[in-house]
C-alpha positions as CSV (number, residue, x, y, z in Angstrom):
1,X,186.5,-12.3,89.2
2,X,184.7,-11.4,92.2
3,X,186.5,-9.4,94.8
4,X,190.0,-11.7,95.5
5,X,192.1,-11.2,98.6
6,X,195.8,-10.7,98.3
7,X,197.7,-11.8,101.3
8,X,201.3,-11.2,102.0
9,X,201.3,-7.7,101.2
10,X,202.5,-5.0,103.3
11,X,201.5,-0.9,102.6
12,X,204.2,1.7,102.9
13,X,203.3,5.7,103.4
14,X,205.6,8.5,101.8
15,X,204.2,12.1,102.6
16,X,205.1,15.5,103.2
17,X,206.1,18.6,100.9
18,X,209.1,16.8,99.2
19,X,207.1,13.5,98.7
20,X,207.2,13.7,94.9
21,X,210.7,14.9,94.4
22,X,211.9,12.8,96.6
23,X,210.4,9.5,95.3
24,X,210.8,10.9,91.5
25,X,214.3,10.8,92.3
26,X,214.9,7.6,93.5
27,X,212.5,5.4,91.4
28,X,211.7,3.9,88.2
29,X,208.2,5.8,87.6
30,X,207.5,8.9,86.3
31,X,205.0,10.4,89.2
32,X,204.1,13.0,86.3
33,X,202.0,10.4,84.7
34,X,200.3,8.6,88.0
35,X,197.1,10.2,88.5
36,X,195.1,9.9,91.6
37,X,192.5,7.1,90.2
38,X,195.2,4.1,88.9
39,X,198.6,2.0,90.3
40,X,200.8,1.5,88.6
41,X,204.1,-0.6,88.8
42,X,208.0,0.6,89.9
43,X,210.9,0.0,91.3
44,X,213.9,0.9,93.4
45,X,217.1,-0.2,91.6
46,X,220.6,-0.8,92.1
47,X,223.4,1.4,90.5
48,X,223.8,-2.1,88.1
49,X,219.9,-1.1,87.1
50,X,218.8,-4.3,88.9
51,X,215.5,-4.4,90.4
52,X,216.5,-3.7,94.4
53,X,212.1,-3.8,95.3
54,X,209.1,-3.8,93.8
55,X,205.8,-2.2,94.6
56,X,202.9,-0.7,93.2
57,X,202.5,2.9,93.6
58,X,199.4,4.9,94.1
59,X,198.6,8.7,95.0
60,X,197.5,9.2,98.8
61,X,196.4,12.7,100.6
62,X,199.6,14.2,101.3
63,X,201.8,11.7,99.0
64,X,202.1,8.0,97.5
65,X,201.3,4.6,99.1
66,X,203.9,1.7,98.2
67,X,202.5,-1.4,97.9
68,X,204.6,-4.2,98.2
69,X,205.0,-7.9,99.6
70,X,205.2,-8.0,102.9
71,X,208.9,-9.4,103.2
72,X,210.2,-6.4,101.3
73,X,208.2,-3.8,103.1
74,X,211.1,-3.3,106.3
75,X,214.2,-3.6,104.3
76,X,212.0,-0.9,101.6
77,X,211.7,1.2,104.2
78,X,215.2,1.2,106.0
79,X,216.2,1.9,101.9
80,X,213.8,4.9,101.8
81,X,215.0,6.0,105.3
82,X,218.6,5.8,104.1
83,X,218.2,8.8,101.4
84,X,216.1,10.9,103.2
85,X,219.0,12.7,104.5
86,X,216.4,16.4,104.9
87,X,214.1,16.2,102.4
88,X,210.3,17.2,104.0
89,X,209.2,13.6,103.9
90,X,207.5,11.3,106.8
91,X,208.1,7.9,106.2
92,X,205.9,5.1,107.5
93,X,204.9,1.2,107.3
94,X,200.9,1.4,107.3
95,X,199.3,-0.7,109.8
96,X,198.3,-3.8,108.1
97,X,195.4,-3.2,105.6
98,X,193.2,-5.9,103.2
99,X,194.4,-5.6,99.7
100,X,192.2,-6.9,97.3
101,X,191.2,-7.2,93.3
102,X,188.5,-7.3,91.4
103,X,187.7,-7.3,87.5
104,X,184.6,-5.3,88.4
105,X,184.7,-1.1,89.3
106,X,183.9,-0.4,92.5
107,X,184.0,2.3,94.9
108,X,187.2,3.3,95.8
109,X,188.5,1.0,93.4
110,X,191.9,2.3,91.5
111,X,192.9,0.9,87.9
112,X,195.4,-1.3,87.8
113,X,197.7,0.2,84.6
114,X,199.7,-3.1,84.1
115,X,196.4,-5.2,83.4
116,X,194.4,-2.0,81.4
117,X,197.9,-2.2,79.1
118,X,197.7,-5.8,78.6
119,X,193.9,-4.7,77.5
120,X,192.1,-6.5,80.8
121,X,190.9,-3.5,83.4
122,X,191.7,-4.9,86.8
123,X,191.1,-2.8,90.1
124,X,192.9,-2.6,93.2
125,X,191.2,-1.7,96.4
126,X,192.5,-1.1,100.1
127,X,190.7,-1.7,103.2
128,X,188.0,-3.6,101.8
129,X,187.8,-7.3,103.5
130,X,187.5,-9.5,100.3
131,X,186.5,-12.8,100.4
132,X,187.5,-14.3,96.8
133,X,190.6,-16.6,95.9
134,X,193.9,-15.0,95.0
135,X,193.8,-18.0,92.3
136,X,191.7,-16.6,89.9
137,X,193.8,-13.7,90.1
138,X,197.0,-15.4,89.4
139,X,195.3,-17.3,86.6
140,X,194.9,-13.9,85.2
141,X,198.0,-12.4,85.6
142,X,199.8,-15.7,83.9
143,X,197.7,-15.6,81.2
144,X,198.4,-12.0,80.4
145,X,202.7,-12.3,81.1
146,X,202.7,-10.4,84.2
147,X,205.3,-11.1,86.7
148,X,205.4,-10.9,90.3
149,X,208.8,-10.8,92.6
150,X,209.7,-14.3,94.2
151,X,206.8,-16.1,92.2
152,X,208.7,-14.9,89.1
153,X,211.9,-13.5,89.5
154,X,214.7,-13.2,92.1
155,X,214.8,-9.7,93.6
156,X,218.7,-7.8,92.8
157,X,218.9,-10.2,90.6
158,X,216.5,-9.0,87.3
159,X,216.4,-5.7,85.2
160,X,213.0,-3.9,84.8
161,X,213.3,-5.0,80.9
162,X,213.3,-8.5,81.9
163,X,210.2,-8.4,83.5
164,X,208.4,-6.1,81.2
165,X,208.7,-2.7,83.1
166,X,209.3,-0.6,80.0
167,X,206.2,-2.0,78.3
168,X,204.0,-1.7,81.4
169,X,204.3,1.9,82.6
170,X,206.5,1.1,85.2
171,X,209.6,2.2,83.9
172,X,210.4,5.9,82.4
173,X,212.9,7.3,79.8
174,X,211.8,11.0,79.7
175,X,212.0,12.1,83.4
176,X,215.0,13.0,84.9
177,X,218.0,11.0,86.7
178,X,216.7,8.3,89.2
179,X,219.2,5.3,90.6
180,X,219.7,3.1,88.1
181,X,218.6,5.1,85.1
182,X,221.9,5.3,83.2
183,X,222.0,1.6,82.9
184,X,218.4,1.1,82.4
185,X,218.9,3.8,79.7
186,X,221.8,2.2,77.9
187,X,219.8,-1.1,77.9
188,X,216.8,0.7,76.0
189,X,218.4,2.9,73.5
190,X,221.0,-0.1,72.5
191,X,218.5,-3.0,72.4
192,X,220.4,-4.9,74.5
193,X,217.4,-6.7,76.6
194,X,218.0,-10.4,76.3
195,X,215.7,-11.5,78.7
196,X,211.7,-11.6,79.0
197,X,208.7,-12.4,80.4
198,X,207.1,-15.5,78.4
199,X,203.9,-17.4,79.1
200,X,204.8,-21.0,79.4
201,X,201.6,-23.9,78.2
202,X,202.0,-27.4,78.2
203,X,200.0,-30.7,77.9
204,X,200.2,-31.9,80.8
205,X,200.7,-30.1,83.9
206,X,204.0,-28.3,84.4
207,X,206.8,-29.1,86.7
208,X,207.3,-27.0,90.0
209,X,208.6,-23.3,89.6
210,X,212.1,-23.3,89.5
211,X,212.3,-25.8,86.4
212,X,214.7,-24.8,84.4
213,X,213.7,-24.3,80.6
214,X,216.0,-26.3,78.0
215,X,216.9,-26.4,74.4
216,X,219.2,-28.8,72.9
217,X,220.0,-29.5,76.4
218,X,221.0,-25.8,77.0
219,X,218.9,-23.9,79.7
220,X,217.3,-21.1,78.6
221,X,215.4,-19.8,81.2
222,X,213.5,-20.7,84.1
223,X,210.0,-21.4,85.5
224,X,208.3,-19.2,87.6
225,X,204.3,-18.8,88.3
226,X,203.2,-22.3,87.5
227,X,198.8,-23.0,87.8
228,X,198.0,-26.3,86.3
229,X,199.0,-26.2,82.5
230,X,200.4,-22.9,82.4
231,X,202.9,-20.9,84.0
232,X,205.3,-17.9,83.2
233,X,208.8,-18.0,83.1
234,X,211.8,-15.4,82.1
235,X,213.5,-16.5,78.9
236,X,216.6,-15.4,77.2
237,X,214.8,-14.5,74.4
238,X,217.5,-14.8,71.5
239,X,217.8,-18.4,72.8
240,X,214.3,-19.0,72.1
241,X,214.2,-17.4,68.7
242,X,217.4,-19.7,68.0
243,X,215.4,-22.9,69.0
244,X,212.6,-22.3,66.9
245,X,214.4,-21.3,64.1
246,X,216.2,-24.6,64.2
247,X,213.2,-26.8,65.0
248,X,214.4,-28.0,68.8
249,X,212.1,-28.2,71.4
250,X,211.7,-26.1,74.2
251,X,211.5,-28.3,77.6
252,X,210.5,-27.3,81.4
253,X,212.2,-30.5,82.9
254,X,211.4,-33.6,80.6
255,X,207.8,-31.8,79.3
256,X,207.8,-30.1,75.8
257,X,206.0,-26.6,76.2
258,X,204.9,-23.7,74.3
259,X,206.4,-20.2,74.9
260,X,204.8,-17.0,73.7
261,X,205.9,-13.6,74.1
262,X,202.6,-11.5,75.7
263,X,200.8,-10.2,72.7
264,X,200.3,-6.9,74.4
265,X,203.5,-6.1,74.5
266,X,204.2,-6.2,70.5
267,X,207.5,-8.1,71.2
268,X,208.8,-10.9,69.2
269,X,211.3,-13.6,69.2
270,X,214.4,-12.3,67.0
271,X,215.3,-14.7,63.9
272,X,218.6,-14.5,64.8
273,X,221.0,-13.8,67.3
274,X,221.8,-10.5,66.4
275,X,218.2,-9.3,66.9
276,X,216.4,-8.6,70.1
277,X,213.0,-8.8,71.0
278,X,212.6,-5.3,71.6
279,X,209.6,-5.0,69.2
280,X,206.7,-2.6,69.5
């Protein structure tokens, strides 16, 4: 993949001497493990544990770079702004800035931890004018299982385990108490995740995203990413494991298709209802 553009994104600036606290605090990553050459994934939940944003966090001098789509970037902020209250922190939406990826190194470049986890390095630069289509990139990210907000799940709407944040990096159990946590917590050491990230394949080419996924004429989940013959989609995964334990086909509209659960995340479908795919 040659350098790929990325547009729609928007690049948020938290610094000052309370940056980490502050952020550690709030959000779903544990800033202990980000070091200064990588992003890596997180999120700022409800008190239900839903997913409130998404970004990608980096180190910057002085703090931590959000980066996020560019229709979430105001309201993140306005969030951020709301529990400031006197913590030592400048908050500020970056003036707009090329965002771009590339299978390749390159200067500047900073490891993308989601895609090195699924076992395919991907780097993530800023400020370097890219030229390449953000196609190939989302051919690569559907392939692998990794989602995306509004391409692949509704924002306040999804837990991090449904979209793979506790397999990715992007979602701690060892730090301390951030918004969100007891839930997300509860959900972990219970094994109470129900829903996933699959990859979706098909025949033919797949119905628009939105589809909702069917077995014995009972949805089970829902399209989202969809690139010719394959797409992603978040499953009730207990559903799934029910379907092909009793032989019925899994549909995206009228079209049979193939689910898998990534292979890099060591999940499986449970043989019954009273497992979970919480595998690994």
């Amino acid at each position: 993949m040659s350098l790929a553009a990325l547009p729609d994104r928007a690049l948020l600036a938290v610094t000052g001497a309370d940056a980490e606290d502050f952020l550690q605090g709030l959000i779903t990553t544990d800033l202990g493990a980000l070091t200064v050459d990588e992003v890596r994934p997180g999120a700022l939940l409800t008190p239900q544990g839903k997913i409130l944003f998404a970004f990608l966090i980096s180190r910057i001098d002085g703090g931590f770079r959000l980066d996020t789509t560019a229709d979430q970037a105001p309201a993140l902020l306005k969030r951020l702004t709301l529990y400031k209250l006197r913590a030592a922190v400048t908050l500020a939406q970056l003036a707009p800035t090329p965002v771009g990826v590339s299978a390749e190194p390159r200067p500047g470049a900073l490891r993308d931890v989601r895609f090195e986890t699924a076992g395919t390095p991907l780097f993530r630069l800023y400020g370097e004018d890219a030229a390449g289509d953000a196609a190939a990139y989302d051919a690569h990210r559907i392939a692998l299982g990794i989602a995306e907000p509004g391409a692949d799940y509704a924002l306040q709407d999804t837990f991090p385990h449904d979209v793979l944040l506790d397999k990715n990096g992007g979602l701690s159990f060892r730090k301390g108490c951030y918004v969100g946590q007891e839930v997300v917590s509860r959900m972990q050491h219970r094994g109470t995740a129900r829903r996933r990230v699959v990859t979706v394949e098909a025949e033919s080419p797949l119905p628009t995203s939105g589809t909702e996924l069917t077995a014995g004429g009972k949805t089970i989940g829902t399209l989202g990413s969809v690139l010719g013959r394959r797409g992603l989609a978040i499953v009730r995964v207990d559903k799934v494991g029910d379907a092909l334990a009793t032989g019925l086909p899994v549909l995206a509209g009228e079209l049979p298709v193939t689910l898998a659960l990534p292979a890099w995340t060591g999940l499986s479908f449970p043989t019954d209802s009273a497992d979970e795919a919480q595998g690994g």
